[in-house]
C-alpha positions in Angstrom: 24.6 -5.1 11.1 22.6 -4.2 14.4 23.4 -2.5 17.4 21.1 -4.0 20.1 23.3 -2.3 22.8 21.8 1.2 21.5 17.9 0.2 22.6 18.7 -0.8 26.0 17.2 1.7 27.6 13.8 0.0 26.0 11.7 -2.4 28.1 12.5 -5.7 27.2 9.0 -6.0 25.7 9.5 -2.9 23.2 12.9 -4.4 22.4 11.2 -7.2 20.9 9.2 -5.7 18.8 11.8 -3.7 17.7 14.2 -6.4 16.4 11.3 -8.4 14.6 10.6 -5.7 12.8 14.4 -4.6 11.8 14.6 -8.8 11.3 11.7 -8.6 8.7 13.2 -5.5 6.4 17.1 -7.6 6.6 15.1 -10.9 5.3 14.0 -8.4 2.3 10.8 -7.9 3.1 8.5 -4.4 4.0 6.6 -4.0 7.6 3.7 -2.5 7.5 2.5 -1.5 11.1 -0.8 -0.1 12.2 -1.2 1.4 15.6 -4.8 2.1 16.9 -6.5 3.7 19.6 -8.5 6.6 21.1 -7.4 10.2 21.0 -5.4 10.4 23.4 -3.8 7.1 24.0 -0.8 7.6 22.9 -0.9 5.9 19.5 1.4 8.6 17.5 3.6 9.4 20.0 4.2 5.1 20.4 4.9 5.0 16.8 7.7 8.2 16.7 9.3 6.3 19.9 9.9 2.6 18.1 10.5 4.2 14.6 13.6 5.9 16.9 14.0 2.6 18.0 14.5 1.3 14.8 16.7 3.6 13.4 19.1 3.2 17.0 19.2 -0.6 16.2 19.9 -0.4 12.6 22.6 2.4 13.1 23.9 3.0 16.7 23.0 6.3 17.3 20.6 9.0 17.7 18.1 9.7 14.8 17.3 13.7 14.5 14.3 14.9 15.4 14.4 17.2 12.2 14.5 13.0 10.4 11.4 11.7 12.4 9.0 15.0 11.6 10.2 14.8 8.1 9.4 11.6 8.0 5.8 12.2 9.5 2.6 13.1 7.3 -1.0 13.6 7.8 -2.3 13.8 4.3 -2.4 10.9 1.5 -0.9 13.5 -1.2 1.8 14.6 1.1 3.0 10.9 2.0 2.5 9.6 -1.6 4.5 12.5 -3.0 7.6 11.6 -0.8 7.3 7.9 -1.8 6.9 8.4 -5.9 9.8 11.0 -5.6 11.9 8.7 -3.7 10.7 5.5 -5.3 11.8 7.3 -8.7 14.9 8.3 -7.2 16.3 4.8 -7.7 15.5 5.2 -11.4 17.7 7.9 -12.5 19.7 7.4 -9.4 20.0 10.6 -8.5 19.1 10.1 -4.6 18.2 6.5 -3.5 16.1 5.3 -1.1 17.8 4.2 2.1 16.8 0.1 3.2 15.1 0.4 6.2 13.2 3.9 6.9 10.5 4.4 8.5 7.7 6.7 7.8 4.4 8.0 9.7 1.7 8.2 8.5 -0.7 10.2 10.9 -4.4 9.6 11.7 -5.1 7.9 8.6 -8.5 9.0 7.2 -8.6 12.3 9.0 -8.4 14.9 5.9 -11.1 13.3 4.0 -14.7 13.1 4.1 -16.0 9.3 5.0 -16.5 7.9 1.5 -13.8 9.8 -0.2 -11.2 8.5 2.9 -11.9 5.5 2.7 -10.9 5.5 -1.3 -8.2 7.3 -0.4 -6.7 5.3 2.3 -7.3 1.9 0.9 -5.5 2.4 -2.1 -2.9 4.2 -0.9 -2.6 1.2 1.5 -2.7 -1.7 -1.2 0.2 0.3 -3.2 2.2 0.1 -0.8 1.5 -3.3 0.5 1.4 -4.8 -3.2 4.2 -3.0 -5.2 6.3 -1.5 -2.4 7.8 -4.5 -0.6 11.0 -4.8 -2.5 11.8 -0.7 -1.8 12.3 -2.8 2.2 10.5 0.5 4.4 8.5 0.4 7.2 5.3 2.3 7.0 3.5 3.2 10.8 -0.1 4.1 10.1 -2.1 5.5 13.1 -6.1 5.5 13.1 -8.9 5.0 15.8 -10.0 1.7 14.4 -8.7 -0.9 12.4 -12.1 -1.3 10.2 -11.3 2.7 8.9 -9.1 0.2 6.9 -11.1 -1.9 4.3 -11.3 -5.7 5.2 -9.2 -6.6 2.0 -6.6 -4.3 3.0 -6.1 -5.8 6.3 -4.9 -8.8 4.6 -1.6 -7.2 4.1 -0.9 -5.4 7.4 1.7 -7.4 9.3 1.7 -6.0 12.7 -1.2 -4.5 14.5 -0.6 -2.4 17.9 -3.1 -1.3 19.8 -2.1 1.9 22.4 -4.0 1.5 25.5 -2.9 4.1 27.8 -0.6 6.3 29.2 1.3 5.3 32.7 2.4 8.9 33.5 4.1 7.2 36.4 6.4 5.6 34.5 6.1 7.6 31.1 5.3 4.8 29.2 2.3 3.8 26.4 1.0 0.8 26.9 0.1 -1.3 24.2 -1.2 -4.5 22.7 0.9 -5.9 20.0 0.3 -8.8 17.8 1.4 -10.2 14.7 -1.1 -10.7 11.8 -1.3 -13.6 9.7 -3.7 -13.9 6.7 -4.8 -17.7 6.2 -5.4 -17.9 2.1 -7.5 -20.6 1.9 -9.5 -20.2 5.1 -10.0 -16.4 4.1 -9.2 -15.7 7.3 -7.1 -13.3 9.5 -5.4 -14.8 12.6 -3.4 -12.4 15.4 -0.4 -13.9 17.0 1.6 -12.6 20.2 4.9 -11.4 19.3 7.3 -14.5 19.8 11.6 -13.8 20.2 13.9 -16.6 20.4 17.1 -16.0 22.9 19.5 -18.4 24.4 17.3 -19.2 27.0 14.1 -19.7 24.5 11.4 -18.3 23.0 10.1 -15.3 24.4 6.5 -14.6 23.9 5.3 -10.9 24.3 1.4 -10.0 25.0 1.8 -6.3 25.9 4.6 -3.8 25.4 5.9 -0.4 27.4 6.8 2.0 24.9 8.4 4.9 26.6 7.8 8.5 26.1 9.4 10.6 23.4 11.6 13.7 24.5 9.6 16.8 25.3 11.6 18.5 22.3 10.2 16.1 19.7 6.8 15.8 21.4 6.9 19.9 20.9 7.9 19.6 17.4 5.7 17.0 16.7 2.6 19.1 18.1 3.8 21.8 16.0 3.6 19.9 12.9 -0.5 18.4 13.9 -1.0 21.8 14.7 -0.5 23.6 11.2 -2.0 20.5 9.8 -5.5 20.8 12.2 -5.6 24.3 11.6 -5.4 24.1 7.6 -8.2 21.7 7.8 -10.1 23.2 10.0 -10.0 26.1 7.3 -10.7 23.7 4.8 -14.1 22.8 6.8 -15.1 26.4 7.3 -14.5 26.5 3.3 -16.7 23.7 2.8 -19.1 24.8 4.8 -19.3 28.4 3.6 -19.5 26.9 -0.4 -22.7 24.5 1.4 -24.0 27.7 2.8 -23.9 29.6 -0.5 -25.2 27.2 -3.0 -28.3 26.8 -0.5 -28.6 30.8 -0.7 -28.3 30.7 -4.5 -30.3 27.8 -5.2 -33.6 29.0 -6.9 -36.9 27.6 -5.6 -38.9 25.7 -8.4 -42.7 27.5 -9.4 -44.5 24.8 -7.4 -41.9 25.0 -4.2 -42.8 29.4 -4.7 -46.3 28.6 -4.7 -45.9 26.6 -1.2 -43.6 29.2 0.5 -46.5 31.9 0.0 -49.0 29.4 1.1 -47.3 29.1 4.4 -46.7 32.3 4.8 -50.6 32.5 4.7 -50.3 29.8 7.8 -51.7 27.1 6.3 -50.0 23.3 7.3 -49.0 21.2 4.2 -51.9 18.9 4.6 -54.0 22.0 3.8 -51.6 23.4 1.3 -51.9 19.3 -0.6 -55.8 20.4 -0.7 -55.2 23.6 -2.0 -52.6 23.0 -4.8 -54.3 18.8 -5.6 -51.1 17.6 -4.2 -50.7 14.4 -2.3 -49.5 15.2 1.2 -46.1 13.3 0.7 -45.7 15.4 -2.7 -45.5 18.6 -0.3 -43.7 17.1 2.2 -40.5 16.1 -0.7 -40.9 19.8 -1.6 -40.6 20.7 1.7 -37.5 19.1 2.4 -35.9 20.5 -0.9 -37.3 23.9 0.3 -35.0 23.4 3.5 -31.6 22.5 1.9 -32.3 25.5 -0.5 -32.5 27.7 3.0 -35.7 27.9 3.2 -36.1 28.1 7.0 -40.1 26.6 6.3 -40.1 25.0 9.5 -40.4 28.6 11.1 -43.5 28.8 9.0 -45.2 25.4 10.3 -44.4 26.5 14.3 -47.0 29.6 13.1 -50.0 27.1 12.1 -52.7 27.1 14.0 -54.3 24.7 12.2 -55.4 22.0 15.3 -57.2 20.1 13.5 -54.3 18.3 12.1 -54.0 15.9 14.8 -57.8 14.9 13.8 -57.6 15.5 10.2 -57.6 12.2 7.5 -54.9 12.3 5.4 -56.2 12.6 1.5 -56.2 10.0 -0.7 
């Protein structure tokens, strides 16, 4: 059952969008949505307005915003915590998952470093794509770029939405929306415009008004990235400090000691390579172990006065 009267305060556009998705978990299926765009362009706060939207069609009235934070994450851990505990759930039947939820998952990638986030995210993303579809959710995932997703996990995204801007005129995000279609034996994705049929006959949408949320879950919303960017901007400072330390405690080799006092006498490292029978590039490696030790040697080379380097044949 669906109450379209309860989203007609949507544009027509964001309607649309709306009931294809609803139409998509009733057929038995999942939707997985991602939603990029720039800071800034409204991506998150797009994705909080049409999962209210959702949860107005499927039920005729209001969602709490206590339901839409709770169902918003911005760590991996945190979001696949709530799914194992409620996937479980329908195991010993204690609490069941409800058809039809949708979740948040915020600035995908963010937490993590590059390499590690991208691990992360991808197989977070194929679990829930592969073994997930029968539990019938809908999972929003916001990021700045669709290729922060890996190319084999963008086979399985169904709807892509792309936040443009913000009217502040009319409070509304605009956005791209399109429908993605894998083609298995061309290996190849294709994107669709959003297509409705009515009475009157098909309606075809390219871009879609998605209004702004209250300023009361906006507020709690911000509250929520807000203890998240300030735990990981301690987690940074951490990161940094432990970087900081192990260059302070890392020892210098016999040959790298022997350099440090030679340019502390002034000399360049082409004359230090003379000195110690080095080749030149054997210093320069040392060198640049010398530096991520905390070696600040390039204070040392400023104090050379050794001009005729620019004239000077490198050694065999």
């Amino acid at each position: 059952m669906s109450h379209p009267e309860s989203i007609k305060e949507y544009p027509l556009s964001t309607q649309i969008i709306i009931k294809r998705i609803h139409n998509r978990i009733d057929a038995g299926k999942n939707a997985l949505v991602i939603i990029c765009g720039q800071t800034g362009a409204g991506k998150s706060l797009a994705a909080l307005q049409i999962m209210r939207g959702l949860y107005l069609y499927r039920y005729g009235k209001e969602p709490e915003n206590k339901y839409l934070i709770d169902h918003t994450f911005f760590r991996a851990t945190k979001f696949m915590e709530a799914m194992r505990d409620l996937s479980n759930d329908l195991v010993d039947d204690k609490k069941k998952l409800i058809k039809g939820q949708s979740w948040l998952w915020d600035e995908v990638g963010v937490e993590a470093g590059h390499k590690e986030s991208m691990t992360v995210r991808n197989k977070v993303v194929g679990w829930l794509a592969q073994t997930f579809r029968n539990l019938q959710q809908v999972i929003f995932f916001t990021t700045p770029s669709i290729s922060f997703i890996d190319a084999s996990i963008r086979k399985l995204i169904h709807y892509y939405i792309e936040a443009h801007m913000i009217d502040l005129k009319k409070k509304v995000c605009v956005c791209r929306a399109l429908e993605l279609q894998y083609n298995v034996r061309m290996d190849k994705i294709y994107y669709h415009n959003f297509k409705y049929p009515t009475n009157e006959g098909v309606l075809e949408v390219d871009f879609i008004a998605v209004p702004k949320i209250s300023d009361e879950l906006e507020q709690d919303y911000d509250i929520k990235k807000n203890r998240f960017t300030s735990d990981l901007n301690e987690e940074i400072l951490s990161a940094l400090r432990r970087v900081e330390k192990t260059k302070e405690s890392a020892p210098l080799t016999l040959r790298q000691e022997e350099i440090l006092s030679y340019l502390k006498q002034n000399k360049s490292p082409m004359e230090i390579a003379k000195v110690m029978g080095q080749h030149n590039s054997n210093i320069y490696v040392n060198l640049n172990f010398m530096r991520r030790k905390g070696v600040d040697v390039d204070k040392f080379l400023r104090k050379s006065t050794s001009t005729h380097l620019l004239y000077e044949k490198p050694s065999p």
